[in-house]
C-alpha positions as a Python dict, from the first residue, in 0.01 Angstrom:
ca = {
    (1, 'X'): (0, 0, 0),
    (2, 'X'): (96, -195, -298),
    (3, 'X'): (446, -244, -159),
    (4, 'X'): (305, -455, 96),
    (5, 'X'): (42, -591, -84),
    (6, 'X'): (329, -746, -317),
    (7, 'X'): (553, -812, -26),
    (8, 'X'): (278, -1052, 85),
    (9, 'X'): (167, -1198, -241),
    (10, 'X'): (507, -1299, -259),
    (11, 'X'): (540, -1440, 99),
    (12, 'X'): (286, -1677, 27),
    (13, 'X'): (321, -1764, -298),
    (14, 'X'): (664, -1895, -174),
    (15, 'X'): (489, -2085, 102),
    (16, 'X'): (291, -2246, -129),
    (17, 'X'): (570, -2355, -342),
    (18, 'X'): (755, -2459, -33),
    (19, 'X'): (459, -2718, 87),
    (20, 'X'): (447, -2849, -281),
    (21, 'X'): (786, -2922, -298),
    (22, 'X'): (802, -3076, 64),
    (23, 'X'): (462, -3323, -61),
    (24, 'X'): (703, -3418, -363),
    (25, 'X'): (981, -3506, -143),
    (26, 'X'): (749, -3703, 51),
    (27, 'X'): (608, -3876, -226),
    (28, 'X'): (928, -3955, -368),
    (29, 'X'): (1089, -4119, -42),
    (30, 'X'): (731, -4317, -19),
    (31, 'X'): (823, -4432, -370),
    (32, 'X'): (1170, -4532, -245),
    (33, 'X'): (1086, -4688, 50),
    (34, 'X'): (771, -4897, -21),
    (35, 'X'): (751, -5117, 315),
    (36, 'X'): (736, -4773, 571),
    (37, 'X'): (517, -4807, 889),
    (38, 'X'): (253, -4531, 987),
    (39, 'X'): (253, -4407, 1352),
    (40, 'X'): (-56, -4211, 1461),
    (41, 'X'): (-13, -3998, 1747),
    (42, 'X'): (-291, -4007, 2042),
    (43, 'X'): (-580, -3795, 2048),
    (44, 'X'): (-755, -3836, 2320),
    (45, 'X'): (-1060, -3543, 2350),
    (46, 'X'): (-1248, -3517, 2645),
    (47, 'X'): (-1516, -3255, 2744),
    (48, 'X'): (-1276, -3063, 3047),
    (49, 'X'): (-978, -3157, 2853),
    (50, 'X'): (-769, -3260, 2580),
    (51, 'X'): (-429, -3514, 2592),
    (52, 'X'): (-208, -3572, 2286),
    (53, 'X'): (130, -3656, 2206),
    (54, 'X'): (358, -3460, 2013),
    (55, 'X'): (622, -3541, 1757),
    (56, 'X'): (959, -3376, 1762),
    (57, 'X'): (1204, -3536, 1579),
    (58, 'X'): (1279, -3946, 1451),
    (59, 'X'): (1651, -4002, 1480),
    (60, 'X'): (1719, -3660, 1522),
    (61, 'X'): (1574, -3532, 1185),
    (62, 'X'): (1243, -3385, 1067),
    (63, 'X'): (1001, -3674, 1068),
    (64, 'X'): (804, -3750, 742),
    (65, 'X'): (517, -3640, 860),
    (66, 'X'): (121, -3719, 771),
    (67, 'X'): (-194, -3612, 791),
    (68, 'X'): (-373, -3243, 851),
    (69, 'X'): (-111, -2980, 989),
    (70, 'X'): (-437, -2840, 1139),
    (71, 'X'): (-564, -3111, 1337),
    (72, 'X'): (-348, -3381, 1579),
    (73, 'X'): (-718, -3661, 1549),
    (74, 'X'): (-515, -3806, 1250),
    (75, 'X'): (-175, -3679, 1279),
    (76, 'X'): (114, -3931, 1275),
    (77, 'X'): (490, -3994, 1076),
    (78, 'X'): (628, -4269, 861),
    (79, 'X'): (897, -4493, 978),
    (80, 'X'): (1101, -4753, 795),
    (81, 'X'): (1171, -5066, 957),
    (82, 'X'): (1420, -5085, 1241),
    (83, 'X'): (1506, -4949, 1502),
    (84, 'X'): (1432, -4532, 1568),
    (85, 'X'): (1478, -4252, 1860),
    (86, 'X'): (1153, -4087, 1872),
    (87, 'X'): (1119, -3782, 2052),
    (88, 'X'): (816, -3747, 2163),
    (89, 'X'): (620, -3506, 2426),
    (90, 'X'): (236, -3573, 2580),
    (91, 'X'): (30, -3302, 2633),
    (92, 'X'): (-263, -3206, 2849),
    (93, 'X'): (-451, -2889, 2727),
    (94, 'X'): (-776, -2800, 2914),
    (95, 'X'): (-1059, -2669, 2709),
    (96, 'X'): (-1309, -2397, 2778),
    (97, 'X'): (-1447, -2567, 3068),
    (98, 'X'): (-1097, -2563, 3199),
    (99, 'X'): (-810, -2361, 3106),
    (100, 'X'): (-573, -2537, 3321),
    (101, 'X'): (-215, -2715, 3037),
    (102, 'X'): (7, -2946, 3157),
    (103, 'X'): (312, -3120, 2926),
    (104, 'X'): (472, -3398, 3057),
    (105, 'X'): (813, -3292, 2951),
    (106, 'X'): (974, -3432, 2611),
    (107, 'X'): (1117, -3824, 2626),
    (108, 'X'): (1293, -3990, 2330),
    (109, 'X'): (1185, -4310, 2309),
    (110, 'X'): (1354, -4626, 2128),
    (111, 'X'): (1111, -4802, 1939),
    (112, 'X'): (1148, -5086, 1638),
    (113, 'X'): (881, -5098, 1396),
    (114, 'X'): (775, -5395, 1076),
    (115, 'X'): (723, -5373, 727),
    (116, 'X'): (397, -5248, 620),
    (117, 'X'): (268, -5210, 977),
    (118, 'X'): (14, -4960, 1168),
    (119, 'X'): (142, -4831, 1497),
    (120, 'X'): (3, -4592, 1759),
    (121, 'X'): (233, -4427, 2021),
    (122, 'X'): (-44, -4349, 2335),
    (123, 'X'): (-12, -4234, 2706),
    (124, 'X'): (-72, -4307, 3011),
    (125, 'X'): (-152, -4029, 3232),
    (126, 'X'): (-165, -4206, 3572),
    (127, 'X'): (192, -4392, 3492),
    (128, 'X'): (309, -4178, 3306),
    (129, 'X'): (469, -4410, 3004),
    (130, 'X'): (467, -4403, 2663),
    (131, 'X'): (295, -4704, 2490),
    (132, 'X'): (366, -4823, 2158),
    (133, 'X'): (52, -5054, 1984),
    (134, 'X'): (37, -5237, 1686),
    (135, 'X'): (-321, -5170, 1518),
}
């Protein structure tokens, strides 16, 4: 009992010191690159249903990432200006009203971004396209 008791003390002890040292990283390439750009993800709630988009990768890497890993409402990455692949996927989950999920398969999309700029990637169901808006 004490065996695992340690076993798991020590499995998240090292989680925790794996999120602190990913936040300093973070904070240290925000320090580095002053002028990034924040993209928010969609949220879009609705009482049968719930769409998002999803973030995969920015030029092929982990993206820096921000916001609550609990909750997409203000989830979104950091960008430098230029040019970036995105890969991106939307999402349709139905709530508990209706248990019916749909993804609309994963895109990568090619998007530039400005200095010091708030962007949000959205969309649309019906045409089923990706929108980038400045905010």
């Amino acid at each position: 009992m004490i065996t695992l008791t340690l076993i798991a003390a020590v499995i998240v002890a090292g989680y925790i010191i794996y999120r602190i040292v990913k936040k300093i990283k973070l904070m240290q390439w925000l320090k580095a690159n002053p002028d990034v750009s924040r993209v928010f993800l969609m949220y879009k709630p609705n009482i049968r249903r719930i769409t998002f988009v999803d973030l995969y990768s920015v030029d092929r890497k982990e993206p820096k990432i921000f916001g609550s890993n609990y909750s997409v409402v203000d989830k979104g990455f950091y960008l430098t200006p230029g040019r970036h692949m995105v890969e991106v996927e939307a999402k349709d989950e139905g709530t508990w009203t209706s248990g019916k999920n749909r993804n609309y398969g994963r895109e990568v999309l090619e998007i530039e971004v400005g200095k010091n700029e708030t962007y949000r990637i959205s969309f649309d169901e019906e045409k089923h396209e990706y929108y980038l808006k400045l905010e």
